[in-house]
mmCIF file of the N, C-alpha and C atoms, coordinates in Angstrom:
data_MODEL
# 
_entry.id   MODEL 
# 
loop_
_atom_site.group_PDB 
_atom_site.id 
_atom_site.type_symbol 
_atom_site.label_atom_id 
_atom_site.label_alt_id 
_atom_site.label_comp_id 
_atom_site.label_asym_id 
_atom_site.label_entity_id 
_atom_site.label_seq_id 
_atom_site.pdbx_PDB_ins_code 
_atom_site.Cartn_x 
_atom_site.Cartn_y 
_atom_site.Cartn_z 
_atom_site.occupancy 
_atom_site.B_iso_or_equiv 
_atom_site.pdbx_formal_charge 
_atom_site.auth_seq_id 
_atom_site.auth_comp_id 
_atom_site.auth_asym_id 
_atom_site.auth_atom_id 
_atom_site.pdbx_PDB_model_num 
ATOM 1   N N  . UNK A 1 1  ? -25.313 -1.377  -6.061  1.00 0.00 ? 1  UNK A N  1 
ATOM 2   C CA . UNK A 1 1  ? -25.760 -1.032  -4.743  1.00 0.00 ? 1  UNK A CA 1 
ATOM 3   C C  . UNK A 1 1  ? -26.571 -2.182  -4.189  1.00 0.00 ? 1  UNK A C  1 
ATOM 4   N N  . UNK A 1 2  ? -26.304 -1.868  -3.427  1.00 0.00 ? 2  UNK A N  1 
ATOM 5   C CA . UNK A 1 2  ? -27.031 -3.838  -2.172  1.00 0.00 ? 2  UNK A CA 1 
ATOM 6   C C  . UNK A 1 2  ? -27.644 -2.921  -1.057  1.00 0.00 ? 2  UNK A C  1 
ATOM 7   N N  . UNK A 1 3  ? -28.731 -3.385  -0.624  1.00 0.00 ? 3  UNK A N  1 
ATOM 8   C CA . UNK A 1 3  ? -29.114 -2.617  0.644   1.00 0.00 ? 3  UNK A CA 1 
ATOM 9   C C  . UNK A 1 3  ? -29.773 -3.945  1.797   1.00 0.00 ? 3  UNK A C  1 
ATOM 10  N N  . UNK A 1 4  ? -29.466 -4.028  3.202   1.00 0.00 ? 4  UNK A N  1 
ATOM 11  C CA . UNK A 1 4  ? -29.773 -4.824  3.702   1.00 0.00 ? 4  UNK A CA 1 
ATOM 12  C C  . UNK A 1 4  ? -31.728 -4.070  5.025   1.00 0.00 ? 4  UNK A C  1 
ATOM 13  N N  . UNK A 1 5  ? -32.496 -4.368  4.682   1.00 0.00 ? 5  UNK A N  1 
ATOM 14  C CA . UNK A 1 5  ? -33.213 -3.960  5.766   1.00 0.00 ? 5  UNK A CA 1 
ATOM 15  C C  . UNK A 1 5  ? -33.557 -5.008  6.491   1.00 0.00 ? 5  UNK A C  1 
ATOM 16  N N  . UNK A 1 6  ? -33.794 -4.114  8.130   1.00 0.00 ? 6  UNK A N  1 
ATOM 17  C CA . UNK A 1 6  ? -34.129 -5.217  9.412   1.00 0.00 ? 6  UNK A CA 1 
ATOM 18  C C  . UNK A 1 6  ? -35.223 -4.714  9.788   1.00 0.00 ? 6  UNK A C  1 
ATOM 19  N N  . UNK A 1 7  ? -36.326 -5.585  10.183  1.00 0.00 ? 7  UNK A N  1 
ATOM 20  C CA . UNK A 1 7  ? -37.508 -5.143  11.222  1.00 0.00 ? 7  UNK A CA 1 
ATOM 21  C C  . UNK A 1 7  ? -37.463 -5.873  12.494  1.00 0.00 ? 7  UNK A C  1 
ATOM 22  N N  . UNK A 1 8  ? -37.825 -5.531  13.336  1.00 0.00 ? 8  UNK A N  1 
ATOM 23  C CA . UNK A 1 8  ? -38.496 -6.698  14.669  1.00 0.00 ? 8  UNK A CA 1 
ATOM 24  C C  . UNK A 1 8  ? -39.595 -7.306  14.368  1.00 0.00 ? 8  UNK A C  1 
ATOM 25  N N  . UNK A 1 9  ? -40.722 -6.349  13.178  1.00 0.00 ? 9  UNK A N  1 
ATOM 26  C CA . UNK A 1 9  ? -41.969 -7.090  13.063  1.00 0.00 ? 9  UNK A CA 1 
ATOM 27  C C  . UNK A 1 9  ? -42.230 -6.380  11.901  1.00 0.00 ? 9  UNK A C  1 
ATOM 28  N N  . UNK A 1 10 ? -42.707 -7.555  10.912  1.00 0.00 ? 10 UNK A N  1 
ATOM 29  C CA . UNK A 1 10 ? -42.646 -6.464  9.844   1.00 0.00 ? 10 UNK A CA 1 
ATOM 30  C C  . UNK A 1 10 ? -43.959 -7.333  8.989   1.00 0.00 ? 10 UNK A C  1 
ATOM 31  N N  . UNK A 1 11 ? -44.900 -6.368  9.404   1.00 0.00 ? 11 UNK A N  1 
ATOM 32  C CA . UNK A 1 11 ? -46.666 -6.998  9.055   1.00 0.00 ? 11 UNK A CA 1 
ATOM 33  C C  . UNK A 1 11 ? -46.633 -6.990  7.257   1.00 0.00 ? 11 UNK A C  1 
ATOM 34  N N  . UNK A 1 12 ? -47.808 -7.127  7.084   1.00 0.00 ? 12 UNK A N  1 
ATOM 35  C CA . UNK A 1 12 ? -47.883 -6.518  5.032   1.00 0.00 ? 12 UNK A CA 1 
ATOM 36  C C  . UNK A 1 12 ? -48.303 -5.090  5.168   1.00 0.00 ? 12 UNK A C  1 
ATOM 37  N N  . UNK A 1 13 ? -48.602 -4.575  6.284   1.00 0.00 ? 13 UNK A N  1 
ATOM 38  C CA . UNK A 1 13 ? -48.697 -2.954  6.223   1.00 0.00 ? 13 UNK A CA 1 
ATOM 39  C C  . UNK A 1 13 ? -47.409 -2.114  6.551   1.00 0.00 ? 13 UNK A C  1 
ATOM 40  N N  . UNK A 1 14 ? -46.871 -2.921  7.277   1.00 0.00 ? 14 UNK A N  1 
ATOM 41  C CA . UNK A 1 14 ? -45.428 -2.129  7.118   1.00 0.00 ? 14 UNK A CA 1 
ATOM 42  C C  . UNK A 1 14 ? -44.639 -2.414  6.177   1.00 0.00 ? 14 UNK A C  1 
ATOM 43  N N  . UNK A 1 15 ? -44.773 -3.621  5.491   1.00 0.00 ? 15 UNK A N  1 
ATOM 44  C CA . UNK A 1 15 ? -43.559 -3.902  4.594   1.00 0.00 ? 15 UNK A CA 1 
ATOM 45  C C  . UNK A 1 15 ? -44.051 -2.796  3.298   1.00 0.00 ? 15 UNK A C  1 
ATOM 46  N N  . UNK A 1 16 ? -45.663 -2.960  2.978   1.00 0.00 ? 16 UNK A N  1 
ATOM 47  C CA . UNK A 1 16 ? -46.191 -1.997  1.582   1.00 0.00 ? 16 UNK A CA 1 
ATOM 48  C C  . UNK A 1 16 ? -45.107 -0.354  2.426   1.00 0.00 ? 16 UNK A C  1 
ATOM 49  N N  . UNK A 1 17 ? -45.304 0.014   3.506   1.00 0.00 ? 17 UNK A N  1 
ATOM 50  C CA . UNK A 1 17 ? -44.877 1.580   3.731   1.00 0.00 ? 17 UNK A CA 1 
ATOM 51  C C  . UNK A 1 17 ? -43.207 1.368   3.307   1.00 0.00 ? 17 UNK A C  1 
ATOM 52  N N  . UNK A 1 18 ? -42.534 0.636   3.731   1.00 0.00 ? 18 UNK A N  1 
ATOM 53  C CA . UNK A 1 18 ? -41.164 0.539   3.404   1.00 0.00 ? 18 UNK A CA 1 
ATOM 54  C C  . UNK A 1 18 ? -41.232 0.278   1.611   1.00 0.00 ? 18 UNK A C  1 
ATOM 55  N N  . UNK A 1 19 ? -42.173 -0.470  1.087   1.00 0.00 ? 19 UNK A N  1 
ATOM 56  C CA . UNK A 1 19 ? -42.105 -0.402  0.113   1.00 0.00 ? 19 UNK A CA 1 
ATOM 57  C C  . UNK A 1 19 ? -41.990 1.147   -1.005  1.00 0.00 ? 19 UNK A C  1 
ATOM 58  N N  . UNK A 1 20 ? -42.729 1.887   -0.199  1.00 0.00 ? 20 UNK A N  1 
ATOM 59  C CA . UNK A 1 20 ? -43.675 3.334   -0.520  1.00 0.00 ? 20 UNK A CA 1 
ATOM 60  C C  . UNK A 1 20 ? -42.127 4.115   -0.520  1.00 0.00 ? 20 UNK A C  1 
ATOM 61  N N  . UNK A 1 21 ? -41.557 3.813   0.476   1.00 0.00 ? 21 UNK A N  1 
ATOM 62  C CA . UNK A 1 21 ? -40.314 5.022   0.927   1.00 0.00 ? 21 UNK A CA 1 
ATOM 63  C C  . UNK A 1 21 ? -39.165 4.317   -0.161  1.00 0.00 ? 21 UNK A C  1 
ATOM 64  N N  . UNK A 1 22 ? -39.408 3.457   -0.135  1.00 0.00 ? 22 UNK A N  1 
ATOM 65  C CA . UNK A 1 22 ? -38.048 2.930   -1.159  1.00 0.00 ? 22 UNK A CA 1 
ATOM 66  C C  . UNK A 1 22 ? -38.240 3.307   -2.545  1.00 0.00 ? 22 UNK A C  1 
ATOM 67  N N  . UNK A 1 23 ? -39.565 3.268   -3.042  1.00 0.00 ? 23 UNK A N  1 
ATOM 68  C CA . UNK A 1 23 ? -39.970 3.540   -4.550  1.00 0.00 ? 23 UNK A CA 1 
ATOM 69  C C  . UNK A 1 23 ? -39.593 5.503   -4.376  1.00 0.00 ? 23 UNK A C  1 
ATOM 70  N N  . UNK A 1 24 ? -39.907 5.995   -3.780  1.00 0.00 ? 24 UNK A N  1 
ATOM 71  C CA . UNK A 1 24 ? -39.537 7.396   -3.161  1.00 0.00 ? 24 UNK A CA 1 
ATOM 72  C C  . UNK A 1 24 ? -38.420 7.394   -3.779  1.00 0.00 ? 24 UNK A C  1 
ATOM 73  N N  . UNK A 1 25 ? -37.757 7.013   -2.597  1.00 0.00 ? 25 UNK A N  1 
ATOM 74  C CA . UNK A 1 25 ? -36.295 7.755   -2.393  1.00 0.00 ? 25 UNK A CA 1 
ATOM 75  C C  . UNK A 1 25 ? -35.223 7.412   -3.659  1.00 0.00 ? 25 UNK A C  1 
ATOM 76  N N  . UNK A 1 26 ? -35.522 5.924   -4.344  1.00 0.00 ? 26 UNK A N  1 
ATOM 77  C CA . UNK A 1 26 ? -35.125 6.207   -5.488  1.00 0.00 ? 26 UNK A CA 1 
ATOM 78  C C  . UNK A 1 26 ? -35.460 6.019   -6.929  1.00 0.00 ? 26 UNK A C  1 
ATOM 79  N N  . UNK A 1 27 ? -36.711 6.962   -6.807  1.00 0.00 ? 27 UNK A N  1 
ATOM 80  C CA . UNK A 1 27 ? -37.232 7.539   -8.054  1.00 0.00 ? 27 UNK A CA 1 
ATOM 81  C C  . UNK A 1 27 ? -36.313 8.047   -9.002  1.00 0.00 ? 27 UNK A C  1 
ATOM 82  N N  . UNK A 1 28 ? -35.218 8.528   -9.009  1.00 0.00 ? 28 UNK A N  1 
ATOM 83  C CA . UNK A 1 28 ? -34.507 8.833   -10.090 1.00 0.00 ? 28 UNK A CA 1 
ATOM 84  C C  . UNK A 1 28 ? -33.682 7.696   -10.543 1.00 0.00 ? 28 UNK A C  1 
ATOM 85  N N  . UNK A 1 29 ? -33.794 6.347   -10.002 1.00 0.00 ? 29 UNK A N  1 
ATOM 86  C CA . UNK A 1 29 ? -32.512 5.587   -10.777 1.00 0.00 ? 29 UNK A CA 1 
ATOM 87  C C  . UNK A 1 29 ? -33.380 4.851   -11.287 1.00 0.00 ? 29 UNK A C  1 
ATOM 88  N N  . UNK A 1 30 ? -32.140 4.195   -12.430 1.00 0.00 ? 30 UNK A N  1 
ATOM 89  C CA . UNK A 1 30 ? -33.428 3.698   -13.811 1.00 0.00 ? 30 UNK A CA 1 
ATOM 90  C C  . UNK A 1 30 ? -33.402 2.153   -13.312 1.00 0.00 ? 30 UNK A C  1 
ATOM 91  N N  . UNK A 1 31 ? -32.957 1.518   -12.387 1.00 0.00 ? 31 UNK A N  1 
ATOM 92  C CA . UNK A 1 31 ? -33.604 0.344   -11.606 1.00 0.00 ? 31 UNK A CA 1 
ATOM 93  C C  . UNK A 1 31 ? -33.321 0.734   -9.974  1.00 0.00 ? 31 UNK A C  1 
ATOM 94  N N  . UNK A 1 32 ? -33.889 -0.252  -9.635  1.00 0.00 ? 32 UNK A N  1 
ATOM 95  C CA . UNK A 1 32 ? -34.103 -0.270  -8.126  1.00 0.00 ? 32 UNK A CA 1 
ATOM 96  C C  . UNK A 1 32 ? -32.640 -0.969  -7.562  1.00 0.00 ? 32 UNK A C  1 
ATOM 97  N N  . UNK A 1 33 ? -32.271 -0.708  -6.633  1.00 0.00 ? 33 UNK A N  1 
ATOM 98  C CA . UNK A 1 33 ? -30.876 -1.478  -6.160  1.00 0.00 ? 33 UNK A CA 1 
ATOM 99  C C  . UNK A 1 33 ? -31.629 -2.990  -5.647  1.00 0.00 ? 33 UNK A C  1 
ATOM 100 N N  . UNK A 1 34 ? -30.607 -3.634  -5.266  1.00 0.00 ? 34 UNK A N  1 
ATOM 101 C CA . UNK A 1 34 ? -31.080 -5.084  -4.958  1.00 0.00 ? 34 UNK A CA 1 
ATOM 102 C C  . UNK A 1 34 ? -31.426 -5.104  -2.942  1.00 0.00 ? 34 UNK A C  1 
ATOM 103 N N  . UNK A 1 35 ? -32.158 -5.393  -2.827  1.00 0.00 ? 35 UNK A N  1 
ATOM 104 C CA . UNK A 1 35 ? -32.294 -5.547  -1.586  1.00 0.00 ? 35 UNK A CA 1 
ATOM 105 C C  . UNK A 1 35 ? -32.855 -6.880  -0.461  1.00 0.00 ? 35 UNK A C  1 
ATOM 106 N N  . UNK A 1 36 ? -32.326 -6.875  0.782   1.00 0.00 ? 36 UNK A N  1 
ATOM 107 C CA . UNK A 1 36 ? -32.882 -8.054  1.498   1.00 0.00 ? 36 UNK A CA 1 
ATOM 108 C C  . UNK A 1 36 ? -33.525 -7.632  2.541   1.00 0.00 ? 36 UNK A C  1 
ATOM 109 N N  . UNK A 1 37 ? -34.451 -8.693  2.958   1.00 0.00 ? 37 UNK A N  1 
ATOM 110 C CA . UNK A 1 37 ? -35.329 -8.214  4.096   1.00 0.00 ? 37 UNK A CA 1 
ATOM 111 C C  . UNK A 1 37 ? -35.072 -8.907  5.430   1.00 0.00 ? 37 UNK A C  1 
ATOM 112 N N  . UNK A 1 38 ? -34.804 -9.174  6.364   1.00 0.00 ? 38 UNK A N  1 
ATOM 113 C CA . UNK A 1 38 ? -34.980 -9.358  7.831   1.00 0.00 ? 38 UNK A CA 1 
ATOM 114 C C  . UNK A 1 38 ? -35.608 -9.406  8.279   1.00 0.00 ? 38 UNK A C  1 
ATOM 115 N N  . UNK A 1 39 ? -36.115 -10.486 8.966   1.00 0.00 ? 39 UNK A N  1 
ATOM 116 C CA . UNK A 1 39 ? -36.955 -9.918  10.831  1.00 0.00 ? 39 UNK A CA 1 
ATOM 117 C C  . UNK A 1 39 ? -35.994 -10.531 11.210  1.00 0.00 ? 39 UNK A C  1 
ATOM 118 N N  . UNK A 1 40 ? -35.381 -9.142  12.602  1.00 0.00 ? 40 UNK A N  1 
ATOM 119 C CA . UNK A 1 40 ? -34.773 -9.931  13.238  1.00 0.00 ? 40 UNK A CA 1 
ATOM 120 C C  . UNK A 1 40 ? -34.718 -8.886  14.891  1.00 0.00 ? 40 UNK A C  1 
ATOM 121 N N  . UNK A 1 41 ? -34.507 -9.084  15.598  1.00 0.00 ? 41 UNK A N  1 
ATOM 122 C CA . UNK A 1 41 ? -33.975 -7.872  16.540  1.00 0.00 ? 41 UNK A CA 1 
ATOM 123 C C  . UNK A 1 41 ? -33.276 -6.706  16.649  1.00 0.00 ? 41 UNK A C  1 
ATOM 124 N N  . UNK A 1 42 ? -33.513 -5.749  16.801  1.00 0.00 ? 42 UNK A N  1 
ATOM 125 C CA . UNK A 1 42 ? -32.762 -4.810  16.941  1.00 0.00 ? 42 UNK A CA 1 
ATOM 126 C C  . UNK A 1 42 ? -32.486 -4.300  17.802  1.00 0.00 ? 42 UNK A C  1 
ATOM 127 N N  . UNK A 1 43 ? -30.905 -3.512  18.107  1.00 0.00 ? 43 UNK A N  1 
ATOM 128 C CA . UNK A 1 43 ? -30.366 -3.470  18.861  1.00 0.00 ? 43 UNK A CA 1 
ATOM 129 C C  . UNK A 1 43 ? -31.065 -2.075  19.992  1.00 0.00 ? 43 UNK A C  1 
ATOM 130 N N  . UNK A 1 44 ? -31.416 -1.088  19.092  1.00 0.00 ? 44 UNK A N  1 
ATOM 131 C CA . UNK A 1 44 ? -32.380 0.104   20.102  1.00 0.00 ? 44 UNK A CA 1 
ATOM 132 C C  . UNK A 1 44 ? -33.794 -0.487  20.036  1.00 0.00 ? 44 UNK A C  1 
ATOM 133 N N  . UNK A 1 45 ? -34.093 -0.115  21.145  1.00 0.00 ? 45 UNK A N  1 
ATOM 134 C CA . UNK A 1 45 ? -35.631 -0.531  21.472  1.00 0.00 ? 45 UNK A CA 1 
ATOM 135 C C  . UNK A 1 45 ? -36.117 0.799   20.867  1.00 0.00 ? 45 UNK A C  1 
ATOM 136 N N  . UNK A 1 46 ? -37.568 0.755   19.664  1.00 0.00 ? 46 UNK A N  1 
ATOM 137 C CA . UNK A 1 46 ? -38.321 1.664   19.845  1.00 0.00 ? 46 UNK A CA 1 
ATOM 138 C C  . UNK A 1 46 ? -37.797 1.754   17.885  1.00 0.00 ? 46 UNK A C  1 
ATOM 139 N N  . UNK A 1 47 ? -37.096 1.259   17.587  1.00 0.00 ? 47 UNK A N  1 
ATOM 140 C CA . UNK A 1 47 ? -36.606 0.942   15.865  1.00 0.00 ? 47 UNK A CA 1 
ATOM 141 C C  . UNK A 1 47 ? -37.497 0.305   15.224  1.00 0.00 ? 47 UNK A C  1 
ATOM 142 N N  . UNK A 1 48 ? -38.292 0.860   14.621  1.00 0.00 ? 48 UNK A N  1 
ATOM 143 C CA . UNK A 1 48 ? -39.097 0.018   13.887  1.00 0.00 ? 48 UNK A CA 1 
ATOM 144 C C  . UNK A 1 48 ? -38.844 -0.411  12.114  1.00 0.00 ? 48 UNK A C  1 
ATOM 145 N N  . UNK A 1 49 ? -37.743 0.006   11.882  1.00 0.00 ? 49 UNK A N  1 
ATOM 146 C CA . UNK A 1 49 ? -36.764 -0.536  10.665  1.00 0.00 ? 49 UNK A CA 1 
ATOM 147 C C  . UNK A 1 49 ? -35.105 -0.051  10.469  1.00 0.00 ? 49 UNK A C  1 
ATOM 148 N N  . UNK A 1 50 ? -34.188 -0.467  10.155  1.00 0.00 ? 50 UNK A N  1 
ATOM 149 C CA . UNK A 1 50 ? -33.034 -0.702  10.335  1.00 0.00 ? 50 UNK A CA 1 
ATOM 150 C C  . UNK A 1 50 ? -33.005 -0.786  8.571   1.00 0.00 ? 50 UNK A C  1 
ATOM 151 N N  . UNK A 1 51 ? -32.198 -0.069  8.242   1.00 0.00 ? 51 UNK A N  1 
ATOM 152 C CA . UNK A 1 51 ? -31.465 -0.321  6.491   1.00 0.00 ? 51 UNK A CA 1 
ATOM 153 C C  . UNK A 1 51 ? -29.714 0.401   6.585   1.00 0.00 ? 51 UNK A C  1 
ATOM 154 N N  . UNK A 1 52 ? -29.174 -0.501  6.367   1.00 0.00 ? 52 UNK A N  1 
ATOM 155 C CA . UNK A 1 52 ? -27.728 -0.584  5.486   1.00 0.00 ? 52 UNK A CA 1 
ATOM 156 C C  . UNK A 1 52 ? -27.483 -0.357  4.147   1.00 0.00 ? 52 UNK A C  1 
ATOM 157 N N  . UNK A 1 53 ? -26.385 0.006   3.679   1.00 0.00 ? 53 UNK A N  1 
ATOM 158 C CA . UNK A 1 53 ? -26.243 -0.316  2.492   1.00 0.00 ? 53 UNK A CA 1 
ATOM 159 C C  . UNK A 1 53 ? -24.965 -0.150  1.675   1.00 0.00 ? 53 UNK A C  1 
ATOM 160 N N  . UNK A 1 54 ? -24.646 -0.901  0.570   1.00 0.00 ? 54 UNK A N  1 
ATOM 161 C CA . UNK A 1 54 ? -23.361 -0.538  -0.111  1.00 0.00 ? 54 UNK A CA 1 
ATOM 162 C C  . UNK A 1 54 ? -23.396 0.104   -0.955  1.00 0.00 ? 54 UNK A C  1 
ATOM 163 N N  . UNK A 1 55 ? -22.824 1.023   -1.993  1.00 0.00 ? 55 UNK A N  1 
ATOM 164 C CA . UNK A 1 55 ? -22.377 1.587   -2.727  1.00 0.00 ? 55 UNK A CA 1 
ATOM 165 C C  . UNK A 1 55 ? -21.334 1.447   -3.371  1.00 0.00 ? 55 UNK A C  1 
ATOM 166 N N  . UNK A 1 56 ? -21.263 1.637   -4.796  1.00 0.00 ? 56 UNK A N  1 
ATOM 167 C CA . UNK A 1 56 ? -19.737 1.818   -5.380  1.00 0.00 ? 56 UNK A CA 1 
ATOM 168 C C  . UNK A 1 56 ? -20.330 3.148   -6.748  1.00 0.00 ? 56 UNK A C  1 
ATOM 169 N N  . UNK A 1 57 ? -19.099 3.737   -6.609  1.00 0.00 ? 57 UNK A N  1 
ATOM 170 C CA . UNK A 1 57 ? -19.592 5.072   -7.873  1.00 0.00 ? 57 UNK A CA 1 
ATOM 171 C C  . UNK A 1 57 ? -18.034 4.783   -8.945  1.00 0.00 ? 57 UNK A C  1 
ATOM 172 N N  . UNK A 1 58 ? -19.172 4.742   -9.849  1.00 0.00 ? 58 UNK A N  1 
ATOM 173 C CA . UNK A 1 58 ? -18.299 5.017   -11.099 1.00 0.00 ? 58 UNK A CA 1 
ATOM 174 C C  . UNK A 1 58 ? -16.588 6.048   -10.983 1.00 0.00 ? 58 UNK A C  1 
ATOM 175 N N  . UNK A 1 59 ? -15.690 5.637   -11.663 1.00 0.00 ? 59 UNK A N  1 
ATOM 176 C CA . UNK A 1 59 ? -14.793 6.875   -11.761 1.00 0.00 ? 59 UNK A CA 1 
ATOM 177 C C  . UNK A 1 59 ? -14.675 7.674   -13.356 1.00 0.00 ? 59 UNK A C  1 
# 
């Protein structure tokens, strides 16, 4: 799994909260997926983070 995130502005207090939600959301896997960070624009005004991501599942 690859995950891409975007900010418009992304201080050390927002990056620790994105940090906070990511350790969250995946608390059950036994590593963290790989991820990249951005500043860059985004396309809706009023977005204050943007994340993508890939997946592949076992068969």
């Amino acid at each position: 799994m690859a995950l891409t995130a975007r900010s418009p502005r992304l201080s050390s207090s927002r990056y620790a909260a994105v940090n906070q939600v990511y350790r969250e959301f995946f608390a059950d896997c036994p590593r963290f997926p790989a991820r990249t960070t951005v500043v860059t624009h985004l396309v809706r005004e009023g977005v204050r983070v943007e994340i993508d991501g890939v997946a592949a599942l076992a068969r």
